[in-house]
C-alpha positions as CSV (number, residue, x, y, z in Angstrom):
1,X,193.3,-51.2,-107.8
2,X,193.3,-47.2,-108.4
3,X,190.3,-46.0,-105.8
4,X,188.1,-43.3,-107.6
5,X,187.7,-40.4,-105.9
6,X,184.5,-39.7,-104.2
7,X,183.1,-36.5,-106.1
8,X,183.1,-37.9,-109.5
9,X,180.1,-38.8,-111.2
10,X,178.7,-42.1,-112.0
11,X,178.9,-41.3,-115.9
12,X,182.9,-40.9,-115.2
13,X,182.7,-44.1,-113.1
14,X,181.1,-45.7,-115.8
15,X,183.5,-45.0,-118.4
16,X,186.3,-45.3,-116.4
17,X,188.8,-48.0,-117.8
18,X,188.9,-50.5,-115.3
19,X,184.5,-50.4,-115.2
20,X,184.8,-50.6,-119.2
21,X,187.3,-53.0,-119.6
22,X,185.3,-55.3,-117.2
23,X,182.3,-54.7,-118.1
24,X,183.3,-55.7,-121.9
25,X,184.9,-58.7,-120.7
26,X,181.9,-60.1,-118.8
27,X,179.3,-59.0,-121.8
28,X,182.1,-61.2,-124.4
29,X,181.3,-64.5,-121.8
30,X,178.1,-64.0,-121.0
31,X,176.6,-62.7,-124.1
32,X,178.1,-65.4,-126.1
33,X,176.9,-68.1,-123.9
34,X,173.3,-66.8,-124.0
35,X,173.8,-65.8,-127.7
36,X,174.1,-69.6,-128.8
37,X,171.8,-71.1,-126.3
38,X,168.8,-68.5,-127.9
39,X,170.4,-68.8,-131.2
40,X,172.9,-71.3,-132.2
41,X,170.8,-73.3,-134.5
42,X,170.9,-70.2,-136.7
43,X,174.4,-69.3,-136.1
44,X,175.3,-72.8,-136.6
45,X,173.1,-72.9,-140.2
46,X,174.0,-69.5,-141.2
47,X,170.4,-68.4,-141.7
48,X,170.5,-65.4,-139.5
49,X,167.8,-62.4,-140.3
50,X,168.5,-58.9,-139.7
51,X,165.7,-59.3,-136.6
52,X,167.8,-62.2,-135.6
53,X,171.6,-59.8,-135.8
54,X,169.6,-57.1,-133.7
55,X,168.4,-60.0,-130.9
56,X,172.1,-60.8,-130.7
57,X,173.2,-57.3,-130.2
58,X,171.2,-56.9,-127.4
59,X,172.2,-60.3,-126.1
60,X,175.9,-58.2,-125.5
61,X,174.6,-55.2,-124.4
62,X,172.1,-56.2,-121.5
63,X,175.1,-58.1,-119.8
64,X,177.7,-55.0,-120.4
65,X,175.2,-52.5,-119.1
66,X,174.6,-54.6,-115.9
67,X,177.7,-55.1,-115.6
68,X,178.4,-51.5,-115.6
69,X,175.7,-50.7,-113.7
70,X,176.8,-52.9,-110.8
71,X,180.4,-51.8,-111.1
72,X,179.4,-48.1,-110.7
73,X,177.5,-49.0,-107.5
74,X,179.9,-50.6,-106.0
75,X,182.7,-48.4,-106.5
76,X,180.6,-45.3,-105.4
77,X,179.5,-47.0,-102.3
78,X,183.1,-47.6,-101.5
79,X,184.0,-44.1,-102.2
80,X,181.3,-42.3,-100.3
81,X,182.5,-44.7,-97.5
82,X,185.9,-43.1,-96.7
């Protein structure tokens, strides 16, 4: 794994490629799990309201930005470390 260097920022951290490409993976799982256990009989019956597409957006997002968030810590601990 490429080690960050120890002056960058955490919004740099953040959108660095390995954070992102993490980050996305775990909010795909997750999200998707939690998405049909708070949602699947509406997925499953198609009767999805636009209140019900905006839950499910969210449902990806908080597990990316946790994700992310725990990433950035970590790697900036490491860094300010060494």
């Amino acid at each position: 794994m490429k080690r960050m260097q120890s002056d960058q920022s955490y919004i740099s951290v953040a959108l660095s490629r390995i954070v992102v490409v993490r980050a996305i993976k775990v909010a795909i799982f997750v999200g998707t799990i939690l998405a049909l256990i708070n949602h699947g009989e509406k997925i499953m019956s198609l009767s999805l309201t636009y209140k019900d597409w905006f839950k499910i957006i969210l449902t990806y997002l908080v597990p990316y930005a946790v994700s992310t968030w725990s990433a950035v810590g970590a790697i900036m601990a490491d860094t300010s470390s060494h």
